[in-house]
TIVEXKOL-515950 format. One record per atom (N, C-alpha, C): residue number from 1; chain; y negated, x, z negated. Coordinates in Angstrom, 2 decimals. Example, Ala and Ser with C-alpha at 12.3 -4.5 7.8 and 13.67 -1.06 7.14 Angstrom:
% residues 2
+-----+-------+---------+---------+---------+
:  nr : kette :      py :      px :      pz :
+-----+-------+---------+---------+---------+
:   1 :     A :    5.69 :   13.19 :   -7.80 :
:   1 :     A :    4.50 :   12.30 :   -7.80 :
:   1 :     A :    3.30 :   13.20 :   -7.80 :
:   2 :     A :    2.25 :   12.85 :   -7.08 :
:   2 :     A :    1.06 :   13.67 :   -7.14 :
:   2 :     A :   -0.03 :   12.90 :   -7.87 :
+-----+-------+---------+---------+---------+
This chain:
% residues 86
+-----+-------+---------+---------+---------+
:  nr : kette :      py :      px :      pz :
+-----+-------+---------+---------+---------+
:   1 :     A :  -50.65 :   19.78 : -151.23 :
:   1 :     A :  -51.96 :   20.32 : -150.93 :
:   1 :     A :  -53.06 :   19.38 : -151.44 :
:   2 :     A :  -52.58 :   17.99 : -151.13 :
:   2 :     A :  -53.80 :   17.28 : -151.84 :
:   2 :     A :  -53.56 :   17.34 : -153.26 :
:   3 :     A :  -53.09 :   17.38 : -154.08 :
:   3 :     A :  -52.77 :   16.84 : -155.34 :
:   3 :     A :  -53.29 :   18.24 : -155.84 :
:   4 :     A :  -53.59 :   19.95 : -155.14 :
:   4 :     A :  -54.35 :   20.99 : -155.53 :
:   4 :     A :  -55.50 :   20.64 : -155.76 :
:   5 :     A :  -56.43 :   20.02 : -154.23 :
:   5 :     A :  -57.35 :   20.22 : -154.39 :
:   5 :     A :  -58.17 :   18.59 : -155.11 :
:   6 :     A :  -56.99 :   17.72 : -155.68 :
:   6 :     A :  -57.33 :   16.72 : -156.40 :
:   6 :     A :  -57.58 :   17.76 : -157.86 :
:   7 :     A :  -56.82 :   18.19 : -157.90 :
:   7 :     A :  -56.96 :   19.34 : -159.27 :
:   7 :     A :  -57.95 :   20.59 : -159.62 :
:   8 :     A :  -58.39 :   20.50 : -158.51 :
:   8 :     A :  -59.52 :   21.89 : -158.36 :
:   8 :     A :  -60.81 :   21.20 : -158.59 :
:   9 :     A :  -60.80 :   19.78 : -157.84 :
:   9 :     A :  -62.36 :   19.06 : -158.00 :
:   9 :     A :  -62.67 :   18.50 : -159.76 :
:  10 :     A :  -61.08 :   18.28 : -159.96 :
:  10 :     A :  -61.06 :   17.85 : -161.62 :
:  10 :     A :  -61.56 :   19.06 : -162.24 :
:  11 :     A :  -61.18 :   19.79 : -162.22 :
:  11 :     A :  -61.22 :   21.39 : -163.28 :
:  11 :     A :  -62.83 :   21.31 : -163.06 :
:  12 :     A :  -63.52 :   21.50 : -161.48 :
:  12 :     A :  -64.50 :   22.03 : -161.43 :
:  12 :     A :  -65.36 :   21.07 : -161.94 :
:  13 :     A :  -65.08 :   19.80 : -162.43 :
:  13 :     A :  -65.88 :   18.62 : -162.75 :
:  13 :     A :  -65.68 :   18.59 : -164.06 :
:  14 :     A :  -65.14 :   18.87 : -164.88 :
:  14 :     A :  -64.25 :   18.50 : -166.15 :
:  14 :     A :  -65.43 :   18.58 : -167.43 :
:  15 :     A :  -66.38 :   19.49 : -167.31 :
:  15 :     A :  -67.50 :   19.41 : -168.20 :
:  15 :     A :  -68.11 :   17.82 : -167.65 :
:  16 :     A :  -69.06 :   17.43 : -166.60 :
:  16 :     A :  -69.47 :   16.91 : -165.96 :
:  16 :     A :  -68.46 :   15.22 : -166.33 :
:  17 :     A :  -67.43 :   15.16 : -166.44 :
:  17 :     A :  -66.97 :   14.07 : -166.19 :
:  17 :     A :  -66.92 :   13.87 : -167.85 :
:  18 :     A :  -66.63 :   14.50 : -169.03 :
:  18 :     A :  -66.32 :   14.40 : -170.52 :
:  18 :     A :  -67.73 :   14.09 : -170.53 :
:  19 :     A :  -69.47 :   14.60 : -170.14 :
:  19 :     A :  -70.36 :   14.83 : -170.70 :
:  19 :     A :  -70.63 :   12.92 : -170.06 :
:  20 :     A :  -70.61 :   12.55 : -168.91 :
:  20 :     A :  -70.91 :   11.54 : -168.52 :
:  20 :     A :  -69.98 :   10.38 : -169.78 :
:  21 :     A :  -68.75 :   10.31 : -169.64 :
:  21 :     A :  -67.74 :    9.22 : -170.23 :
:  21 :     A :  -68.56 :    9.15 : -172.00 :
:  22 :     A :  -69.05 :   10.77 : -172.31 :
:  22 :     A :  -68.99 :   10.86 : -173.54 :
:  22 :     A :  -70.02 :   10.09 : -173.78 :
:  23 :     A :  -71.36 :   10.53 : -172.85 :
:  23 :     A :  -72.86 :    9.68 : -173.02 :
:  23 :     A :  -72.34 :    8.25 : -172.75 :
:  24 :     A :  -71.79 :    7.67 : -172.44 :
:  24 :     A :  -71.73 :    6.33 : -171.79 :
:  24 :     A :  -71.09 :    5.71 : -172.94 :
:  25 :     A :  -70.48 :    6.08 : -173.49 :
:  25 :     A :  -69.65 :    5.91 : -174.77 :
:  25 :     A :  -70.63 :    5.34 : -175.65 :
:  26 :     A :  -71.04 :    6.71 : -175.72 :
:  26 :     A :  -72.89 :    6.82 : -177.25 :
:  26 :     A :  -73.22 :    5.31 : -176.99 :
:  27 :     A :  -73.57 :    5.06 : -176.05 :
:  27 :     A :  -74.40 :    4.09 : -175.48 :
:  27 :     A :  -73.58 :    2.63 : -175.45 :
:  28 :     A :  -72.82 :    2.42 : -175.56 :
:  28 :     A :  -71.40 :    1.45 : -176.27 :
:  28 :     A :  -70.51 :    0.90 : -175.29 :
:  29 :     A :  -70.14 :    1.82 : -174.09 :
:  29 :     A :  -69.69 :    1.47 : -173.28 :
:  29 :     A :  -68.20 :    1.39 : -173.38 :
:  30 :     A :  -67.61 :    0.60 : -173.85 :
:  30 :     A :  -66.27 :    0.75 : -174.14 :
:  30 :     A :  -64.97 :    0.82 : -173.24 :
:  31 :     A :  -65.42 :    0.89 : -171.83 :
:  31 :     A :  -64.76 :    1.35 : -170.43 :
:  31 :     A :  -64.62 :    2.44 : -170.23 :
:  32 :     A :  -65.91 :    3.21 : -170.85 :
:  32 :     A :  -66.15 :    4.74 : -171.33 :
:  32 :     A :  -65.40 :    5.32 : -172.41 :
:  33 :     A :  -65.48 :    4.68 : -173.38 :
:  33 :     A :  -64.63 :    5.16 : -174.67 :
:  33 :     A :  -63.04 :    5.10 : -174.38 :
:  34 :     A :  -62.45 :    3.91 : -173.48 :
:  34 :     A :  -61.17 :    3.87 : -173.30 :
:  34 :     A :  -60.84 :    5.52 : -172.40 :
:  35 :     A :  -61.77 :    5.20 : -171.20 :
:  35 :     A :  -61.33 :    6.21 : -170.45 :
:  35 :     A :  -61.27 :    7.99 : -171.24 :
:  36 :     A :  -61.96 :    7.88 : -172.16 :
:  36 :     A :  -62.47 :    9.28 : -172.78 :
:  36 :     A :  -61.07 :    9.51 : -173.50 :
:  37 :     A :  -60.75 :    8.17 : -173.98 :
:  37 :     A :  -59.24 :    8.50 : -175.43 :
:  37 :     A :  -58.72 :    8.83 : -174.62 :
:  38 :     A :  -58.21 :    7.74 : -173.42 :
:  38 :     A :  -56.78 :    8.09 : -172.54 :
:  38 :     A :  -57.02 :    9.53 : -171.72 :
:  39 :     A :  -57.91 :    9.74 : -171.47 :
:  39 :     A :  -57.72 :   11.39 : -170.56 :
:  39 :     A :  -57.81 :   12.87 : -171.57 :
:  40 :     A :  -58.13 :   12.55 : -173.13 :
:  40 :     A :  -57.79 :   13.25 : -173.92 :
:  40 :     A :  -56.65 :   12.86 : -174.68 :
:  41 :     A :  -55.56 :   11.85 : -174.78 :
:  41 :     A :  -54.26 :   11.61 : -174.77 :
:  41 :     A :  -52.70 :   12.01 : -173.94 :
:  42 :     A :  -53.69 :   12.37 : -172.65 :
:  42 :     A :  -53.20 :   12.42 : -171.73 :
:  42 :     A :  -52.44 :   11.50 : -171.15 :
:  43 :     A :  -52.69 :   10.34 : -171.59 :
:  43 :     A :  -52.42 :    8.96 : -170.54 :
:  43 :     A :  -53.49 :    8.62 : -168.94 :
:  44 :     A :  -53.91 :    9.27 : -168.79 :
:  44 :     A :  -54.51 :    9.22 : -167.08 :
:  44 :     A :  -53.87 :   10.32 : -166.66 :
:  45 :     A :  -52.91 :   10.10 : -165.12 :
:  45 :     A :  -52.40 :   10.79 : -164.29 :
:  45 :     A :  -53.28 :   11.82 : -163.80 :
:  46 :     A :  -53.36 :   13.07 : -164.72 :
:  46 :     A :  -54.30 :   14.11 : -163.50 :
:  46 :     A :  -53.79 :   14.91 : -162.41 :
:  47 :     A :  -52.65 :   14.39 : -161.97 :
:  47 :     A :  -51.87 :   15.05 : -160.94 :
:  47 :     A :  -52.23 :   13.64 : -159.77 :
:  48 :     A :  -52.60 :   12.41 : -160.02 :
:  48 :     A :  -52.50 :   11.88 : -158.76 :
:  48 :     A :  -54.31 :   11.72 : -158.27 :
:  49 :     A :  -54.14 :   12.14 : -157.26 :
:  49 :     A :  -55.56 :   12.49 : -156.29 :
:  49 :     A :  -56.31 :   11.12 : -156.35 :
:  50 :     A :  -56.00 :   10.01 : -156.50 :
:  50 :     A :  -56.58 :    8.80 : -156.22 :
:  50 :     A :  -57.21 :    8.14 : -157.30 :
:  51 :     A :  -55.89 :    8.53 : -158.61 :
:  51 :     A :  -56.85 :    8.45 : -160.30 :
:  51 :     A :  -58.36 :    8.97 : -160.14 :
:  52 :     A :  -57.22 :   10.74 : -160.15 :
:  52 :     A :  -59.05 :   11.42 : -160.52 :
:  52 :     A :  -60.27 :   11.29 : -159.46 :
:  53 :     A :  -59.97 :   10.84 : -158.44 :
:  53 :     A :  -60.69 :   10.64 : -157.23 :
:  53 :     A :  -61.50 :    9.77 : -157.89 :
:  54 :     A :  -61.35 :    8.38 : -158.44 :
:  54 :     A :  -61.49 :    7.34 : -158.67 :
:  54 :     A :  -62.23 :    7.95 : -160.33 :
:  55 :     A :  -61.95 :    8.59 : -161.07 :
:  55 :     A :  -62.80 :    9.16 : -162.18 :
:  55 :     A :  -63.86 :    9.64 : -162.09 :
:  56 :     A :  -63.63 :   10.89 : -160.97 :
:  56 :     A :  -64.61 :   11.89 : -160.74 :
:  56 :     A :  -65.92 :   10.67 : -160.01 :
:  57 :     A :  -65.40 :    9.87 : -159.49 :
:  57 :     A :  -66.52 :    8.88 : -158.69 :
:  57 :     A :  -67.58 :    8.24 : -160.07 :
:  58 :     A :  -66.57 :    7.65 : -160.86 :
:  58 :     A :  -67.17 :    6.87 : -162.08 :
:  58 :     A :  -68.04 :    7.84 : -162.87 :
:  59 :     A :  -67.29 :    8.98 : -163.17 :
:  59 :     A :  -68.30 :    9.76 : -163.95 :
:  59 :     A :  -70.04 :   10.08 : -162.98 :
:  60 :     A :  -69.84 :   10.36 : -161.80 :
:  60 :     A :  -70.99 :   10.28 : -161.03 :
:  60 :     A :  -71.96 :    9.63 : -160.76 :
:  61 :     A :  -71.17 :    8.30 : -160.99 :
:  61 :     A :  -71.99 :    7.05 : -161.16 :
:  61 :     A :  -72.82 :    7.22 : -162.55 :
:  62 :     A :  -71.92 :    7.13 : -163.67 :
:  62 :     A :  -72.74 :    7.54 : -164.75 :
:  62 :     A :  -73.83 :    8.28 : -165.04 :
:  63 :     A :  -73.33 :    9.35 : -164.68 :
:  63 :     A :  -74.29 :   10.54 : -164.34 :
:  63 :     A :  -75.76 :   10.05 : -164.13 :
:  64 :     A :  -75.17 :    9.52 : -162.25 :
:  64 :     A :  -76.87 :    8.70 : -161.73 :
:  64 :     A :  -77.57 :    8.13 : -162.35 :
:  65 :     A :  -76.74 :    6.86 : -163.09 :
:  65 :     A :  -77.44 :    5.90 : -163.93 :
:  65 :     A :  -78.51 :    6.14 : -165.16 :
:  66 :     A :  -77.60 :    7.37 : -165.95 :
:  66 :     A :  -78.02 :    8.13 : -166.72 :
:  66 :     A :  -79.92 :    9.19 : -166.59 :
:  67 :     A :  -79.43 :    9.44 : -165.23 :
:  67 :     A :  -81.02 :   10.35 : -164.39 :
:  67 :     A :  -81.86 :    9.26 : -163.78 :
:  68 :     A :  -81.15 :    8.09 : -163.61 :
:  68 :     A :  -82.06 :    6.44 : -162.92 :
:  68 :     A :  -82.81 :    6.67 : -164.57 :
:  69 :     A :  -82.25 :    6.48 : -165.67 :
:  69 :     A :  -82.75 :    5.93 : -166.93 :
:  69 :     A :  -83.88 :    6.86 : -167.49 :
:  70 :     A :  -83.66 :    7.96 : -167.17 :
:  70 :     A :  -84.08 :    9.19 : -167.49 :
:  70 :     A :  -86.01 :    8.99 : -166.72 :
:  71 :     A :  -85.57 :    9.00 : -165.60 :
:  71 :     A :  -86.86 :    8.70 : -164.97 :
:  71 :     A :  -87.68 :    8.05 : -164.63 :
:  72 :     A :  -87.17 :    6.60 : -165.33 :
:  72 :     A :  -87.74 :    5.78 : -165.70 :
:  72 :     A :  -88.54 :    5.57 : -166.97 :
:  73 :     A :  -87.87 :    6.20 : -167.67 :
:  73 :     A :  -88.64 :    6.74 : -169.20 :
:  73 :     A :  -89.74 :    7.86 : -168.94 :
:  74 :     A :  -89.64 :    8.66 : -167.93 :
:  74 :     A :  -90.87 :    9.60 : -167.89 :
:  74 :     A :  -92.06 :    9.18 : -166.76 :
:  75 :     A :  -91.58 :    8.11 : -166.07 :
:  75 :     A :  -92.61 :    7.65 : -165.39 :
:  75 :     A :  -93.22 :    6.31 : -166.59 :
:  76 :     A :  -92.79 :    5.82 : -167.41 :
:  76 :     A :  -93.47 :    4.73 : -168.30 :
:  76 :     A :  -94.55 :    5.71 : -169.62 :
:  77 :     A :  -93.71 :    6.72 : -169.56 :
:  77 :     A :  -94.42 :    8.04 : -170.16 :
:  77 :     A :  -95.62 :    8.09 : -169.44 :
:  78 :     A :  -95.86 :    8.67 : -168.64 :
:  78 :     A :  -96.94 :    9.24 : -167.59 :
:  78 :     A :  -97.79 :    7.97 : -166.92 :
:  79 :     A :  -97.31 :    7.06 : -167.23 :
:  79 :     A :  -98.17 :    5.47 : -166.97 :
:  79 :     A :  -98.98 :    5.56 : -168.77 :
:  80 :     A :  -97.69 :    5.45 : -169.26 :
:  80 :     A :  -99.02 :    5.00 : -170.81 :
:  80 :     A :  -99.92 :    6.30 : -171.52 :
:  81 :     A :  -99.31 :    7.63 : -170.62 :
:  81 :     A : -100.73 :    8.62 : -170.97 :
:  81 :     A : -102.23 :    8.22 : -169.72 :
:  82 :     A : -101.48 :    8.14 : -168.54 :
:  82 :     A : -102.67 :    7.36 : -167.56 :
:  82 :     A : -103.67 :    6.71 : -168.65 :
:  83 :     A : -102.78 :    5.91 : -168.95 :
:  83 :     A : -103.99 :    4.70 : -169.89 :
:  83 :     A : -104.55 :    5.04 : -170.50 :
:  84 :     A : -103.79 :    6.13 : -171.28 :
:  84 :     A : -104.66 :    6.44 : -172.41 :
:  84 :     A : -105.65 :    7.48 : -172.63 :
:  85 :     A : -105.58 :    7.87 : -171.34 :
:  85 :     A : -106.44 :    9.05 : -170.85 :
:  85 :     A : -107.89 :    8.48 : -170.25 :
:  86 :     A : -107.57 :    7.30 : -169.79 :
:  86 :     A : -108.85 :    6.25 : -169.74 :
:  86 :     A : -108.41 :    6.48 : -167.60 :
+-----+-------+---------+---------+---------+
């Protein structure tokens, strides 16, 4: 039963977790790039709940970091139109 719904949160994440590893990658993260080969190799266990548990977490993290970065760029945006708006 767990190892289903370890598999149901993967499936339902599976865009979400490639789009995070993939951006993190771009960006030269090579913890990212490992993890991206091995789960399209199929060397990461997607049957054990604690792997993908432990993925689905990392990709989330990414994610955040990614929307931390994001909004930090549109608030330095909206500071240097302030300025320049007088």
């Amino acid at each position: 039963m767990l190892n289903a719904e370890a598999h149901k949160k993967v499936g339902d994440n599976r865009t979400k977790i490639v789009n995070a590893l993939y951006d993190s990658l771009i960006k030269g993260n090579a913890s990212s790039a490992k993890l991206l080969f091995d789960l399209a190799d199929g060397l990461i266990n997607c049957e054990d709940p604690v792997v993908m548990g432990q993925l689905v977490s990392y990709a989330e993290k990414l994610e955040s970091e990614r929307q931390l970065a994001a909004d930090a760029a549109d608030e330095e945006a909206e500071k240097k139109l302030d300025e320049a708006m007088g």
